[in-house]
C-alpha positions as CSV (number, residue, x, y, z in Angstrom):
1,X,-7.2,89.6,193.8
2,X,-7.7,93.3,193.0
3,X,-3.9,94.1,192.8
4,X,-2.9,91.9,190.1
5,X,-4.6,94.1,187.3
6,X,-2.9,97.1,189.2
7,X,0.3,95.2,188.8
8,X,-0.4,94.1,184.8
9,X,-1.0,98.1,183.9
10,X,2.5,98.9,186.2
11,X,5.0,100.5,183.8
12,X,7.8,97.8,182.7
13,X,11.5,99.3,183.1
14,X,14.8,97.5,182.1
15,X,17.4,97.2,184.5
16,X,19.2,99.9,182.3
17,X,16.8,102.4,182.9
18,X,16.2,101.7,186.0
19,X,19.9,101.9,187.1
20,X,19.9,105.3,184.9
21,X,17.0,106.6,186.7
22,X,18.4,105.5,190.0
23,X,21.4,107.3,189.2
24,X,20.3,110.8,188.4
25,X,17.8,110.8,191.7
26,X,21.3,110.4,193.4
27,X,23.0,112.9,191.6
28,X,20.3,115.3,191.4
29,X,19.8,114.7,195.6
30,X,23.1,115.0,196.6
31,X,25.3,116.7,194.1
32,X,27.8,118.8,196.3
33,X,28.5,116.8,199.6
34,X,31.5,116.8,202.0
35,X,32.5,113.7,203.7
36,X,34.4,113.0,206.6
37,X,36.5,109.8,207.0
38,X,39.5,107.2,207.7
39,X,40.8,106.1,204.0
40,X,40.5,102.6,203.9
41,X,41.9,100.3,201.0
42,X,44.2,102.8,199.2
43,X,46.7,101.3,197.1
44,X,47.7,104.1,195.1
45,X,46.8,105.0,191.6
46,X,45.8,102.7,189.2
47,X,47.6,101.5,185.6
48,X,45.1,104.0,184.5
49,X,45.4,106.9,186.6
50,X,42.7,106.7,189.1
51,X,42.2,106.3,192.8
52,X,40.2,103.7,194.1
53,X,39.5,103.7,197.7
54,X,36.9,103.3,200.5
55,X,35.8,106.0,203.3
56,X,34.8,104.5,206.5
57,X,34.3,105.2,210.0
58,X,32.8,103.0,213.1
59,X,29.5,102.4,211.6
60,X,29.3,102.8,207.6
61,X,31.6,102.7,204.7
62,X,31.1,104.3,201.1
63,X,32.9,103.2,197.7
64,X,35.5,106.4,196.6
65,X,37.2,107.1,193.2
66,X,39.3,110.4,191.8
67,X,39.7,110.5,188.7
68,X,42.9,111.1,187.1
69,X,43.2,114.9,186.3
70,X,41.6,115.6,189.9
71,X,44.3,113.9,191.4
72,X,46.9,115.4,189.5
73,X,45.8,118.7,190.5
74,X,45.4,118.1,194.0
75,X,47.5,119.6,196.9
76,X,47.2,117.2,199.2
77,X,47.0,113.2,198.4
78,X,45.3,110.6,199.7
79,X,47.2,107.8,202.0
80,X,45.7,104.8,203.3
81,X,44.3,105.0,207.6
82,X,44.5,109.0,207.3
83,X,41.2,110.7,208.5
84,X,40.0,113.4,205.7
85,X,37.2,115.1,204.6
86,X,36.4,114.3,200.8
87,X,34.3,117.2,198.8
88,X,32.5,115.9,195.5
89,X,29.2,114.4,194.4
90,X,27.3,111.6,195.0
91,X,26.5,109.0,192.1
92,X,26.3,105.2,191.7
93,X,28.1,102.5,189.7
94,X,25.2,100.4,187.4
95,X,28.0,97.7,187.0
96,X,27.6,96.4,190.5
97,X,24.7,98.4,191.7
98,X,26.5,100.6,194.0
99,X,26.5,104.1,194.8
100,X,30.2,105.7,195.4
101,X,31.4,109.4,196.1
102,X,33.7,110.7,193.2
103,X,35.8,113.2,195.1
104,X,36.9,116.4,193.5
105,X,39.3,118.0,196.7
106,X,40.7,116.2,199.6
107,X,42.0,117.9,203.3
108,X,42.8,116.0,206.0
109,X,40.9,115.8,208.8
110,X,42.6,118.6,212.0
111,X,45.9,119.0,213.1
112,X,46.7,115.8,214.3
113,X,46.2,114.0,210.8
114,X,48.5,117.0,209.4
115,X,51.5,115.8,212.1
116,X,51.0,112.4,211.3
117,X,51.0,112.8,207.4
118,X,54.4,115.4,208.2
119,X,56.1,112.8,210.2
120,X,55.4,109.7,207.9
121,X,56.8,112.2,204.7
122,X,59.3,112.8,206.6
123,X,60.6,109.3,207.5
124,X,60.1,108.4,203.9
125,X,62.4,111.4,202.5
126,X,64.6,110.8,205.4
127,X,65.0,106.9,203.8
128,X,66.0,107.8,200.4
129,X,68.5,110.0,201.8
130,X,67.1,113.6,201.1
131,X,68.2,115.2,204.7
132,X,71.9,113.9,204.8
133,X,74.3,116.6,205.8
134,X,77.1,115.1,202.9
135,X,74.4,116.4,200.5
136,X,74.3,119.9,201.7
137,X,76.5,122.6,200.0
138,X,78.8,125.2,201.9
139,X,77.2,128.7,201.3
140,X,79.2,131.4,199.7
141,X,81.0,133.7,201.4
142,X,79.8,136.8,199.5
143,X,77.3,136.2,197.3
144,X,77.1,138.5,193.7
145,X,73.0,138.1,192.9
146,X,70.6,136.6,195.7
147,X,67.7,134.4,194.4
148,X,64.5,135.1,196.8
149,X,61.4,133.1,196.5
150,X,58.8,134.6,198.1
151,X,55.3,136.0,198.1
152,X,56.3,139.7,196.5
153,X,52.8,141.0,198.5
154,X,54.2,140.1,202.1
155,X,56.4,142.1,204.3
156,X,59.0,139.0,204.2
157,X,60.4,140.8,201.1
158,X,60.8,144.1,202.3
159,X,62.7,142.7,206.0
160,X,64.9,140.8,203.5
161,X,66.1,143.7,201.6
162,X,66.1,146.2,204.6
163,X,68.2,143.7,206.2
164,X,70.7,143.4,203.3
165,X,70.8,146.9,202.7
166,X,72.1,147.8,206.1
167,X,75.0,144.7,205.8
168,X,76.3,144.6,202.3
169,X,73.8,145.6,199.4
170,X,73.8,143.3,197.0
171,X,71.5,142.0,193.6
172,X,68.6,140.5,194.5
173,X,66.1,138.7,191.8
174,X,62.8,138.0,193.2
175,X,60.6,135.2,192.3
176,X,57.0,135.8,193.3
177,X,55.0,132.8,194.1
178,X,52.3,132.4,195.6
179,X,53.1,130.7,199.7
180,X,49.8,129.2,200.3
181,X,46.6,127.7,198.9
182,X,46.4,125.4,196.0
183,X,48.8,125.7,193.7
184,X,51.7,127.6,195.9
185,X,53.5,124.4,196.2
186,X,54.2,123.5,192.2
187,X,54.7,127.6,192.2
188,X,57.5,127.0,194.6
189,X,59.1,123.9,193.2
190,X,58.7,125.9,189.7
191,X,60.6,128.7,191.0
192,X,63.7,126.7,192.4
193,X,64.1,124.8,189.4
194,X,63.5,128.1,187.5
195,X,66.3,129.8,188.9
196,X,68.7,126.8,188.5
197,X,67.9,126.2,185.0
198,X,69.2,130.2,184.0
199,X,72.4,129.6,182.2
200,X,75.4,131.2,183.5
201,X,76.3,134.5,181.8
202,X,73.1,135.0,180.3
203,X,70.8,137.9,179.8
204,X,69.6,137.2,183.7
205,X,72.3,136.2,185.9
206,X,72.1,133.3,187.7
207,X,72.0,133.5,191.3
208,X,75.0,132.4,193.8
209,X,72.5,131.7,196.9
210,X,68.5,130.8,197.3
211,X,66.7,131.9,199.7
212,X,63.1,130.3,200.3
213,X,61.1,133.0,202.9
214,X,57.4,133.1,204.4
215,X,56.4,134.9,207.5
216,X,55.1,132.8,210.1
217,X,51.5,131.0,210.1
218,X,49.5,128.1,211.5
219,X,50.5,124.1,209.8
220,X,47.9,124.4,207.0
221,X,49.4,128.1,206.7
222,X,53.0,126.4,206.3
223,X,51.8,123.3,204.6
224,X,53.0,124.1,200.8
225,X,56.4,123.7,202.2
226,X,55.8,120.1,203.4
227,X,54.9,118.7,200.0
228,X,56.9,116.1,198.2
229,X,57.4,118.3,195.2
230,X,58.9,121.2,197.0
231,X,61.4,119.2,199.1
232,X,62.8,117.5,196.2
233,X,63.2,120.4,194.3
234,X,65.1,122.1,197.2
235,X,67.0,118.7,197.1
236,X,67.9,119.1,193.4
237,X,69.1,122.5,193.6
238,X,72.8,123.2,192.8
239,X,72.6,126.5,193.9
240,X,73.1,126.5,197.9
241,X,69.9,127.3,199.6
242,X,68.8,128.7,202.8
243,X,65.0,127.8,204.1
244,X,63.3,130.4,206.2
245,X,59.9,129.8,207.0
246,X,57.9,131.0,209.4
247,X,59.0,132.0,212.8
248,X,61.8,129.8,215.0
249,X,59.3,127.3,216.5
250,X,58.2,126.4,213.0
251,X,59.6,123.1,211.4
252,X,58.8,122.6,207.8
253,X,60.2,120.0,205.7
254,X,62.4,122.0,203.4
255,X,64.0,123.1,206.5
256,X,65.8,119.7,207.2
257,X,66.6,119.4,203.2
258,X,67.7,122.7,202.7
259,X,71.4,123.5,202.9
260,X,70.9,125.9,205.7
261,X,67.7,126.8,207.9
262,X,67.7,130.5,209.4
263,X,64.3,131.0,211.7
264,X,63.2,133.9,210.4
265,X,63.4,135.9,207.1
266,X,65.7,138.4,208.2
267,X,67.7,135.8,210.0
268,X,68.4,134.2,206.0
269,X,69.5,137.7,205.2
270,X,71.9,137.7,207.7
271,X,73.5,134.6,207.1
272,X,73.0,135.5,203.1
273,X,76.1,138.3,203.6
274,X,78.2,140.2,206.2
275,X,78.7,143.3,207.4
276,X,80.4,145.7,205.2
277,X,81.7,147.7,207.8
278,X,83.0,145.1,209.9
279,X,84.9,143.8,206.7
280,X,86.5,147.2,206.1
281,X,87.8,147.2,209.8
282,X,89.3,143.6,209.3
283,X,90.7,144.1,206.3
284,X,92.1,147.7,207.1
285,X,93.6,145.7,209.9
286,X,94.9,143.1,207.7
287,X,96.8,145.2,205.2
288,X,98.7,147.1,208.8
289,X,99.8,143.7,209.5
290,X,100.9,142.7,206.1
291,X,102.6,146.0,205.4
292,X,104.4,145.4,208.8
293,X,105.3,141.9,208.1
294,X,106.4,142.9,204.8
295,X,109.1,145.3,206.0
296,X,109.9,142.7,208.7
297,X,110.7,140.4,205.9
298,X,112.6,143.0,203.7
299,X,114.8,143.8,206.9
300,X,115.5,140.3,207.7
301,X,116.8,139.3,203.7
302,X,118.6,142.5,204.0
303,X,120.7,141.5,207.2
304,X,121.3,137.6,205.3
305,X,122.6,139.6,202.4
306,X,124.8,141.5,204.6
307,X,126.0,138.1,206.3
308,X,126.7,136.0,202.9
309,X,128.2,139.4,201.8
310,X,130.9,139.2,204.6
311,X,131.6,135.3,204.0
312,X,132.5,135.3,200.3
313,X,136.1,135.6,199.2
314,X,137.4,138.3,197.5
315,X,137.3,138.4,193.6
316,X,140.9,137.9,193.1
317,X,141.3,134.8,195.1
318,X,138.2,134.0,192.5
319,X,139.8,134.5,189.2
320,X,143.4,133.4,190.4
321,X,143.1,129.4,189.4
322,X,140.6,130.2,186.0
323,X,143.6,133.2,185.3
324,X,146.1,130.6,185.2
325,X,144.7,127.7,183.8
326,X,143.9,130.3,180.5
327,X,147.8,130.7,180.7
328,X,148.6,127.7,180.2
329,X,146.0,126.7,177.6
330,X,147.3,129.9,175.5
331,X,151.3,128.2,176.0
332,X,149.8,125.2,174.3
333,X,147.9,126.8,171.2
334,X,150.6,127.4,168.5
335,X,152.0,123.8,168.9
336,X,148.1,122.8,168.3
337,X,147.0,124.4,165.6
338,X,150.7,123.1,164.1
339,X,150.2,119.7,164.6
340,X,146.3,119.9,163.2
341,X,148.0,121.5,160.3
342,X,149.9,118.9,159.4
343,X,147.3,116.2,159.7
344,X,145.3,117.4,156.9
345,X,148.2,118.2,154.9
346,X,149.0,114.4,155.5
347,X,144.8,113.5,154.4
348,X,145.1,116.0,151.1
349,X,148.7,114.7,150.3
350,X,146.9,110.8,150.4
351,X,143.6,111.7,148.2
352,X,145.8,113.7,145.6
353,X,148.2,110.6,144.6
354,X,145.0,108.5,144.3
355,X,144.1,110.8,141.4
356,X,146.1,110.2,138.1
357,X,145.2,110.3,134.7
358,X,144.7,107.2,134.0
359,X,142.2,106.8,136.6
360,X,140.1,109.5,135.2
361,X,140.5,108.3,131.7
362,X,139.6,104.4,132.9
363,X,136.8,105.8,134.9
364,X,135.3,108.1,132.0
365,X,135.9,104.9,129.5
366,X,133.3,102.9,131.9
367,X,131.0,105.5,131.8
368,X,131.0,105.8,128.2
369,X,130.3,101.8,127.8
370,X,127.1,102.1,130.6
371,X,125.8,105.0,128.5
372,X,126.1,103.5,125.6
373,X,124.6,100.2,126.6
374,X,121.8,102.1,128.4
375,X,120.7,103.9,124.9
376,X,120.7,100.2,123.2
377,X,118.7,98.7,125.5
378,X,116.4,102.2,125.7
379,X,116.2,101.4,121.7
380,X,114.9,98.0,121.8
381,X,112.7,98.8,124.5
382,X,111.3,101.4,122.6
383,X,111.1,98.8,119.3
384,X,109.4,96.4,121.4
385,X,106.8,98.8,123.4
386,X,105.9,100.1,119.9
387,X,105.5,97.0,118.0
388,X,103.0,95.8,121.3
389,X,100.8,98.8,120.6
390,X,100.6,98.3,117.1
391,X,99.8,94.3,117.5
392,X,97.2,95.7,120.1
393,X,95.4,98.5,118.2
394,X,95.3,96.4,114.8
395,X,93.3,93.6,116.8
396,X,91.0,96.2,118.6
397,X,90.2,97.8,114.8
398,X,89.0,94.4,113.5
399,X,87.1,94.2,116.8
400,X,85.6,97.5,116.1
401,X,84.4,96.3,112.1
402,X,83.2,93.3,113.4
403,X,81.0,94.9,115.9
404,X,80.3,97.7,113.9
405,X,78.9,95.6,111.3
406,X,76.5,93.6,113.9
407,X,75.5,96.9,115.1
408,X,74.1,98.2,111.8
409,X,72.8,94.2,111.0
410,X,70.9,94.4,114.6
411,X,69.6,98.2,113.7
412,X,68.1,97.2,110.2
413,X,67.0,94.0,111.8
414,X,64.7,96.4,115.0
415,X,63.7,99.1,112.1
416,X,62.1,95.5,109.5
417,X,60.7,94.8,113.1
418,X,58.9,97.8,114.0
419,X,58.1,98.7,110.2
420,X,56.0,95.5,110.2
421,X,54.3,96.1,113.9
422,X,53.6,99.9,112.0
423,X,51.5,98.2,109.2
424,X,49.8,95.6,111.3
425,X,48.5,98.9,113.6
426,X,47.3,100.8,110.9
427,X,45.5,97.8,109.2
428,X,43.7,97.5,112.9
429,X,43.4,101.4,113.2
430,X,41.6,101.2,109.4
431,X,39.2,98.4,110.5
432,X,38.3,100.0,113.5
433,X,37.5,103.4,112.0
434,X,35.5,101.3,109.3
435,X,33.9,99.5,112.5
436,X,33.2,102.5,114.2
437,X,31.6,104.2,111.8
438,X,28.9,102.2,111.4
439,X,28.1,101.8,114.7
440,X,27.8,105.2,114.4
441,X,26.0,105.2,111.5
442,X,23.6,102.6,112.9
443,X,22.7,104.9,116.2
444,X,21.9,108.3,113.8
445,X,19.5,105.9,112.1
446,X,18.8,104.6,115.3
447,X,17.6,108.0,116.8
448,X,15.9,109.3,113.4
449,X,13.4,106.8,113.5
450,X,12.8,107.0,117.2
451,X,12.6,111.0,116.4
452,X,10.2,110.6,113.4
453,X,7.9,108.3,116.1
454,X,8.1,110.5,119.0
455,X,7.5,113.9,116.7
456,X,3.7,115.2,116.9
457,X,3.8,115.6,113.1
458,X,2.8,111.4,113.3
459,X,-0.4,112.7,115.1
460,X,-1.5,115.4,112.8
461,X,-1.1,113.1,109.5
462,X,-3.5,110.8,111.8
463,X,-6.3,113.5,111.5
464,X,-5.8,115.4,114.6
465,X,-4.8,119.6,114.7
466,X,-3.0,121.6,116.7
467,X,-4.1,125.0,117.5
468,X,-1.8,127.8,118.3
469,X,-2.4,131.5,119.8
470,X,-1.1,134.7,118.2
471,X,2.2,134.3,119.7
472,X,2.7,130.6,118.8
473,X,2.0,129.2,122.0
474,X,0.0,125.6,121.8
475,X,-3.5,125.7,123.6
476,X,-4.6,123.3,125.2
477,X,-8.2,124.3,126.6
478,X,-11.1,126.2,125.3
479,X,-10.8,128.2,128.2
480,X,-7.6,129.8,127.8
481,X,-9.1,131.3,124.0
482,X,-10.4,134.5,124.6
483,X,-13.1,136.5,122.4
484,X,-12.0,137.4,118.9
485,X,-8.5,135.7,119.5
486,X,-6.6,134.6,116.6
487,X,-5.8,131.4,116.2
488,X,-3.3,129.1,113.7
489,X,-4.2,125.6,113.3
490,X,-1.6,123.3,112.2
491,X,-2.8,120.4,109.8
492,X,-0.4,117.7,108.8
493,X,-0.6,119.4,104.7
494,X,-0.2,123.2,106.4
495,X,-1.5,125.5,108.3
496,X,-4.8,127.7,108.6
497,X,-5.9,131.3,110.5
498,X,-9.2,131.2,112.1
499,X,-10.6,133.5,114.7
500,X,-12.3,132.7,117.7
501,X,-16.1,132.7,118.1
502,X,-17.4,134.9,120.8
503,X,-21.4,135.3,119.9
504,X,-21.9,131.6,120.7
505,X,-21.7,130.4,124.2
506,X,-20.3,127.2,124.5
507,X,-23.0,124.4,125.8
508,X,-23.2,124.1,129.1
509,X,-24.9,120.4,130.2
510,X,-27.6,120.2,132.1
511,X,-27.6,119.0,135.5
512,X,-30.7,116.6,134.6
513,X,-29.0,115.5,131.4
514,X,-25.5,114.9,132.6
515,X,-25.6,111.2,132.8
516,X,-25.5,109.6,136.5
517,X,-22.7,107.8,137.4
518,X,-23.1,103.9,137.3
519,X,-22.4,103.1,141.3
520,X,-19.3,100.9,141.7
521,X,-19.3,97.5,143.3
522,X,-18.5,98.2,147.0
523,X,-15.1,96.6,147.2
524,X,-14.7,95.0,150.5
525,X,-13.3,97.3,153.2
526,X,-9.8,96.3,154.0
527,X,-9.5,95.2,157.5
528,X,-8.2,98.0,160.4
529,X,-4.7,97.0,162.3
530,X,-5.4,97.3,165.3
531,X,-2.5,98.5,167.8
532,X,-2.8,97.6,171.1
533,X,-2.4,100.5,173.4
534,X,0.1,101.2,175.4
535,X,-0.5,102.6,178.6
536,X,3.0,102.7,181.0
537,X,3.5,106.5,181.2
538,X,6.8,107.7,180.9
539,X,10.1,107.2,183.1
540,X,11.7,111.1,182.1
């Protein structure tokens, strides 16, 4: 019986407030938390972005979400039965009235979780087809400039270009990215697809080999070089690549994509170039034997030429059947050029007795008749060409009256038009001048006799004055006149100078004889609101 008045005076919250207050006590109790557990309903990102997921164990599960630019930015991602520890902050969901971990950085769980996640990456790449050897380039032989991606802190970099020093010195561009912690993996992948995008003969020339080097180090050490991003940049890279990372026993990813693996760093430089001095040996070597296998070859034509030399006939025996054939061909020509003489003779002889002179006068006749009927018909061509043109010109100039003549009736027909719309506007413009005038008219009479009623000139021709200091100012106390002060008063027939009396105090009432006020009827008092109180206290 006593606790139901406790219970009426209890403070009243809404389920919104109450969820709100809920909330911050979690937040503000467990802001920064680490979490270890198996992820449990992962189905990859959401439409939106997000990660949705559950972290269990044996015992207990709790609600997880990362939100989009987290996991964007995160090294490792999350995968559904791997055991990790999630960092973030507690807080709950009012929605559902559950609390839920948002998770700012994931790790996996050991070692073992690290293999596992390696493996199943690796069966997936492995499936699209990422670690075939038909993919992987030839390297070249000797290489102008040497891409190296590296850390350019490390001693990896200095073994590289020791190492190529002592076998062929060549042009190496270095890359320097950072080879492990957050972010070294998109610094990699950055840095192979930086050197592939250089164009050729550019400013910076483009490198004929890769090479991707980190000393050894422990799997989370080596771990940048497992991530999807990396492999699939090594995988995209047109320039031939050689992976050394780590030391022999370590197996990284972009080892089995690359287009060669070496085990160490100075192992890459090795295969990178060969020895110089080995190459002079073997080409000194080479030019002995192609000098000797040139004279070799220059003995052996020699002794052919010798050979053929022997079996050709002798130059006589040659020109004896093309001498004698010219012989004859010389017996032959005078009785040629005879007969070919003749033949023409014969042609001319033909051609001339076809032209007498009465051909040629015949033929000239004829000409002079096609001429001469040419120029009549030219003539009545001419006739008839020029009596079409007049025809047509004389019907396009009584056109050209006809429709000058509409034109001008049409023009004096617009200007009667308009001259009539001109009087009909100014016979509206006059009567709205007229009009407006005397509204105008109207409104100054209007404002005259409102002026005349408002002026105080009205009061003073009702009996009243109005007194003025020296200066002109209006007074409107006896208090403000001071002793001796000269004063104008204003009547409505003129004005009038008096000066102030100061030998006569003004009358001052009486306290007895001012008259007592007449007490007022007590109007009723007006009812007070009351408010109930309000006694809840405060949720913040």
């Amino acid at each position: 019986m006593t606790a139901a008045p406790n219970l009426v005076n209890a403070p009243e919250f809404t389920v919104s407030e109450l969820s709100s207050a809920l909330k911050r006590t979690v937040e503000d109790r467990f802001g920064h938390v680490r979490v270890r557990g198996e992820i449990s309903g992962f189905r990859g990102p959401h439409s939106s972005g997000h990660c949705y997921f559950a972290l269990k164990d044996e015992s207990a599960k709790i609600e997880a979400v990362i939100w989009k630019f987290a996991h964007a930015r995160m090294r490792f991602k999350p995968q559904e039965g791997l055991e990790v520890i999630a960092t973030g902050k507690l807080t709950t969901y009012p929605n559902s009235s559950k609390y839920q971990i948002v998770i700012d950085s994931l790790e996996p769980a050991g070692v073992g979780a690290l293999m596992a996640l390696m493996e199943e990456r690796k069966k997936k790449l492995a499936a699209e087809g990422l670690f075939d050897e038909a993919r992987k380039q030839l390297l070249p032989w000797l290489p102008e400039v040497i891409g190296v991606v590296t850390s350019p802190t490390g001693a990896v970099i200095r073994d590289i270009l020791h190492r190529l020093e002592d076998r062929f010195p060549r042009r190496v561009l270095v890359w320097p990215v950072k080879v492990q912690g957050d972010g070294s993996a998109e610094q990699v992948a950055a840095a192979i697809r930086g050197f592939n995008a250089l164009p050729e003969g550019g400013r910076i020339p483009r490198p004929d080999l890769l090479i991707v080097a980190r000393g050894g180090g422990s799997l989370e050490d080596l771990w940048s070089f497992n991530e999807e991003i990396v492999v699939r940049a090594a995988a995209e890279s047109h320039i031939p690549l050689i992976s050394a990372v780590g030391h022999e026993t370590d197996i990284t990813l972009i080892d089995f994509v690359a287009d060669k693996r070496a085990p160490t760093p100075t192992a890459a430089a090795e295969m990178a170039v060969p020895v110089r001095s080995e190459l002079f040996v073997e080409v000194t070597a080479l030019a002995r034997r192609t000098m000797v296998c040139w004279q070799r070859g220059q003995e052996a034509r020699r002794n052919e030429l010798r050979a053929a030399a022997r079996a050709l006939p002798a130059a006589n025996e040659l020109l004896a059947i093309p001498r004698q054939r010219l012989d004859h061909l010389a017996a032959g020509l005078p009785r040629g050029l005879k007969a070919n003489t003749h033949a023409h003779f014969r042609r001319f002889a033909a051609s001339s007795s076809r032209l007498t002179i009465g051909v040629l006068r015949g033929q000239v006749a004829h000409a002079r008749q096609r001429l001469t009927v040419s120029g009549e018909r030219i003539t009545l061509s001419a006739r008839s060409l020029l009596h079409r043109r007049q025809e047509r010109f004389s019907g396009l100039e009584i056109r050209l009256k006809a429709s000058k003549l509409a034109n001008a009736k049409a023009q004096r027909n617009a200007i009667a038009r308009d001259l009539e719309r001109t009087h009909r506007l100014a016979e509206r413009a006059r009567r709205a001048l007229v009009t407006t005038l005397q509204r105008l008219e109207a409104r100054v009479a209007h404002r005259s006799q409102l002026l005349s009623a408002l002026s105080y000139r009205g009061v003073l021709a009702r009996g009243f004055a109005l007194v003025r200091d020296a200066q002109g100012h209006a007074i409107h106390a006896a208090a403000a006149i001071g002793p001796n002060a000269g004063l104008s008063i204003e009547f409505a027939d003129g004005r009038v100078s008096a000066t102030a009396n100061a030998d006569q105090p003004a009358a001052t009432a009486s306290p007895e004889s001012e008259p007592k006020p007449q007490p007022r009827e007590a109007k009723p008092a007006a009812p007070k609101r009351v408010t109930k109180p309000v006694d809840q206290g405060s949720l913040f």
